[in-house]
C-alpha positions as CSV (number, residue, x, y, z in Angstrom):
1,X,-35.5,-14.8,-132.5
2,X,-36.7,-17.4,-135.2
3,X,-38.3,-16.5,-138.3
4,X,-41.3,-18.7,-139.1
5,X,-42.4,-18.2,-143.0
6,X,-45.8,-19.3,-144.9
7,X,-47.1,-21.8,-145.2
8,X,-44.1,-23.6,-142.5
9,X,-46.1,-25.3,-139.7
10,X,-47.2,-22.9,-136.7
11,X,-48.1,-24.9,-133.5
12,X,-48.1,-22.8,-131.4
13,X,-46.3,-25.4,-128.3
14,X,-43.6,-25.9,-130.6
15,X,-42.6,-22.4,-131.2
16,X,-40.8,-20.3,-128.6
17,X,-42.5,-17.3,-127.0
18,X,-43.6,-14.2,-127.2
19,X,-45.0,-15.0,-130.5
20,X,-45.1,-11.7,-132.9
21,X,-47.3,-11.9,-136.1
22,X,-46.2,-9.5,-138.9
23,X,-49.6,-8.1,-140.5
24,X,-50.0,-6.2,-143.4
25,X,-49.5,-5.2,-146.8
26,X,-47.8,-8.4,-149.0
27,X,-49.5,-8.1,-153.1
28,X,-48.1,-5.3,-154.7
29,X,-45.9,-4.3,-151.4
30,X,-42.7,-3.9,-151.3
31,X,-40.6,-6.5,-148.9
32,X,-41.0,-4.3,-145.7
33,X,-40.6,-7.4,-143.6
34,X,-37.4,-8.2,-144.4
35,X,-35.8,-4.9,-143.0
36,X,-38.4,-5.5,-139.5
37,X,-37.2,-9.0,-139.7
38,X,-33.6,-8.5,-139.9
39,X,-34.0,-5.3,-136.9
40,X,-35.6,-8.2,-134.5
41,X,-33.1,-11.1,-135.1
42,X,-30.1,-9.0,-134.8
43,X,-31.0,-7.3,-131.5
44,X,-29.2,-9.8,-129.0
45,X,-32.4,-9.2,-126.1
46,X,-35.0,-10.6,-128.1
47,X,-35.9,-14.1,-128.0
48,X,-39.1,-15.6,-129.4
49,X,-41.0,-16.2,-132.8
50,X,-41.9,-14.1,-135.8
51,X,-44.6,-15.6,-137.6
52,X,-44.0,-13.6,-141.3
53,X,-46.9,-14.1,-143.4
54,X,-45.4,-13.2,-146.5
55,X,-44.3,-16.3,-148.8
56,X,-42.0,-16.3,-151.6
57,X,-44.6,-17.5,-154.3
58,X,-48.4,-17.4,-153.7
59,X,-50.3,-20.2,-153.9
60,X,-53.3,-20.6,-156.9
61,X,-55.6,-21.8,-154.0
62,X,-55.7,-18.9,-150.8
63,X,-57.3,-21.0,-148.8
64,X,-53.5,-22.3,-146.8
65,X,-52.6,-18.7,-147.0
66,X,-55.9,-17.7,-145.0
67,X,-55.7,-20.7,-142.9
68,X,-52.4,-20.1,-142.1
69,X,-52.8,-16.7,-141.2
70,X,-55.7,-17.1,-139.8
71,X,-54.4,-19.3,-136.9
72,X,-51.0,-16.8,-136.7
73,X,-53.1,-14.4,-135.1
74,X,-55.4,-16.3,-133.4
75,X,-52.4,-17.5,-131.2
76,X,-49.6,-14.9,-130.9
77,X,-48.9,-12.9,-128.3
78,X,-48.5,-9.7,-130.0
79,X,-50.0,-8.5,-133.4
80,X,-48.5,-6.1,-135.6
81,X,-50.0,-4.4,-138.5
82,X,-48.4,-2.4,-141.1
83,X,-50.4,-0.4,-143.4
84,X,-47.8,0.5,-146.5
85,X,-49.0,3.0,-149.3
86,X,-47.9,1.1,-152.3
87,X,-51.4,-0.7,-152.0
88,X,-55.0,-0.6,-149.6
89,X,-53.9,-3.0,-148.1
90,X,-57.7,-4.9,-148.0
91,X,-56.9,-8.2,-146.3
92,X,-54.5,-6.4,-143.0
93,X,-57.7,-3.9,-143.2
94,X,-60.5,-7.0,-142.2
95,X,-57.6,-8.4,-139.7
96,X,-56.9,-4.9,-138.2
97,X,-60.7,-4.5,-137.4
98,X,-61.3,-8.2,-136.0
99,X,-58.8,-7.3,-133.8
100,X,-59.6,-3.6,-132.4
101,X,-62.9,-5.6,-132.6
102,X,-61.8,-8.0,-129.3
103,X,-58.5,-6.3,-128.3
104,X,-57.3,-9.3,-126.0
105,X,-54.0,-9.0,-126.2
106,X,-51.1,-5.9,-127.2
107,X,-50.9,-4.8,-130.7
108,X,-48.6,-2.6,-132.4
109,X,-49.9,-0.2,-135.6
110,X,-47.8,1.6,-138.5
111,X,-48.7,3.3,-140.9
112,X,-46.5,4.7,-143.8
113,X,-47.4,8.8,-144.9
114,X,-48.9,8.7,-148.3
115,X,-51.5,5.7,-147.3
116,X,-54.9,5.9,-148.5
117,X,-56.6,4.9,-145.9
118,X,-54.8,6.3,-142.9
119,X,-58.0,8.6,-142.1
120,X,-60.5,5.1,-142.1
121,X,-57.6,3.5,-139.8
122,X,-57.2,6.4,-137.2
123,X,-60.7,7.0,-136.8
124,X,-61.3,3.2,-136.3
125,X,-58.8,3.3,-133.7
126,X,-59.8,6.4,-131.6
127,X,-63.0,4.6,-131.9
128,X,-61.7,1.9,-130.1
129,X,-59.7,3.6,-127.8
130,X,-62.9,5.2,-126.7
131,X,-64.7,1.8,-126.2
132,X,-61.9,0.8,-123.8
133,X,-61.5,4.1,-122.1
134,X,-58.6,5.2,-123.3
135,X,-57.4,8.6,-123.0
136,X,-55.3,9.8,-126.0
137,X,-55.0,8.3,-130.2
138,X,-51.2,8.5,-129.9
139,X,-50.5,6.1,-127.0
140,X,-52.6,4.1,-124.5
141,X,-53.2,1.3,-122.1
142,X,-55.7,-0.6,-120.5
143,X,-56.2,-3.5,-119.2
144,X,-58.5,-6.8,-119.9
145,X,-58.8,-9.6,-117.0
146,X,-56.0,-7.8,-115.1
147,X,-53.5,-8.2,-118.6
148,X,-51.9,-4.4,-119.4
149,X,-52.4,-3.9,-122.9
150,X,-50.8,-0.9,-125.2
151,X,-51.7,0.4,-128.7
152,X,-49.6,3.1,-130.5
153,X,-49.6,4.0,-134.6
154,X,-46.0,4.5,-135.8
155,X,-45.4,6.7,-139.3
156,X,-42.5,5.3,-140.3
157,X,-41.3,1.7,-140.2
158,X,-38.0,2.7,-138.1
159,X,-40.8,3.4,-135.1
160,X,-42.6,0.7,-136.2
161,X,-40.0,-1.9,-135.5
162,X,-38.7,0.1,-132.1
163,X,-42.6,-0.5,-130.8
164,X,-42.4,-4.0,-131.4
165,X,-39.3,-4.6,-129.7
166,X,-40.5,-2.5,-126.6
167,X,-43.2,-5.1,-126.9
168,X,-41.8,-8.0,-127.2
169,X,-39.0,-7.2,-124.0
170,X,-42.3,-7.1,-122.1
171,X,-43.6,-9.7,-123.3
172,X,-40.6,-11.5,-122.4
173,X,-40.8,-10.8,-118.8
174,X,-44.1,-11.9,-118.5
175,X,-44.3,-15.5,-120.1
C-alpha cells in the first residue's frame, strides 16, 4: 500500500485501488493514523492507496484542506471514520453524516470509549441502518445497485484497523 498525505495531488486514475480515506479526528488528536498506517503497509496482502488527511502543518487558509478532503471521499472506495475522545471531533462529524446520508459505497466506523459524542454517533447509525433495512447496530449489509455494502463501529483502534483490512481484501477482489 502507498500512503498519500495532504495536500499531495489525489487523482484518482493515478492512484492504485481500492482507495481507503482515513477520516476523523486531526486538531487536538493525537497521531492515531500513524499506528493504522503503519498496520496497513506492513500487511504483505494489501495493495492499494491510503489517502491520510492529516498534514504535518496546517495551512492559514482551509480552503486546500477542505478541497482536498473533500474530493478524498468523494472518490475512494472505502471510507473510514474514527471518532477519538481527545476532541468532538466536528469536521469527521459533518463527513460521517453526508455519508450515512447517501451510503454508496462500504465504510468502516471507530470509536474510542470516553468519546463525547458516541451516543449522537450510534443513534445516527441505527438510524441509518434502519433506512436501509438493516437488521442489527453491531454489524450489517446491504446492498445498493446490486454492490454488497457493510458497516460495523469498532471501540478500539486495534478493531478499527482489522475492519479496514477485512475491507480492503474485499475490495481487492472486486476491482
Amino acid at each position: 500500500m502507498r500512503c498519500v498525505v495532504a495536500p499531495q495531488n489525489v487523482a484518482r486514475d493515478k492512484m492504485e485501488r481500492p482507495i481507503l480515506f482515513l477520516a476523523g479526528g486531526i486538531s487536538n488528536c493525537p497521531h492515531w493514523q500513524d499506528q493504522v498506517i503503519k498496520a496497513l503497509i506492513e500487511d504483505p496482502e494489501l495493495s492499494g492507496t491510503i489517502l491520510n488527511p492529516r498534514r504535518s502543518t496546517m495551512p492559514t487558509d482551509r480552503l486546500e484542506q477542505i478541497a482536498w478532503e473533500f474530493r478524498g471521499l468523494q472518490f475512494c472506495d472505502l471510507k473510514s471514520f474514527w471518532f477519538c475522545k481527545a476532541t468532538e471531533c466536528p469536521i469527521t462529524l459533518l463527513e460521517y453524516g453526508k455519508a450515512l446520508a447517501v451510503p454508496d459505497r462500504p465504510m468502516v466506523v471507530g470509536i474510542e470509549p470516553g468519546y463525547s459524542h458516541l451516543s449522537n454517533v450510534g443513534i445516527q447509525t441505527s438510524l441509518a441502518i434502519d433506512h436501509v433495512g438493516a437488521t442489527t447496530f453491531e454489524a450489517y449489509k446491504f446492498e445498493t445497485d446490486g454492490t454488497p455494502r457493510s458497516q460495523a463501529i469498532y471501540n478500539s483502534l486495534e478493531a478499527y484497523t482489522a475492519a479496514i483490512k477485512k475491507n480492503l481484501i474485499a475490495l481487492q477482489a472486486t476491482l
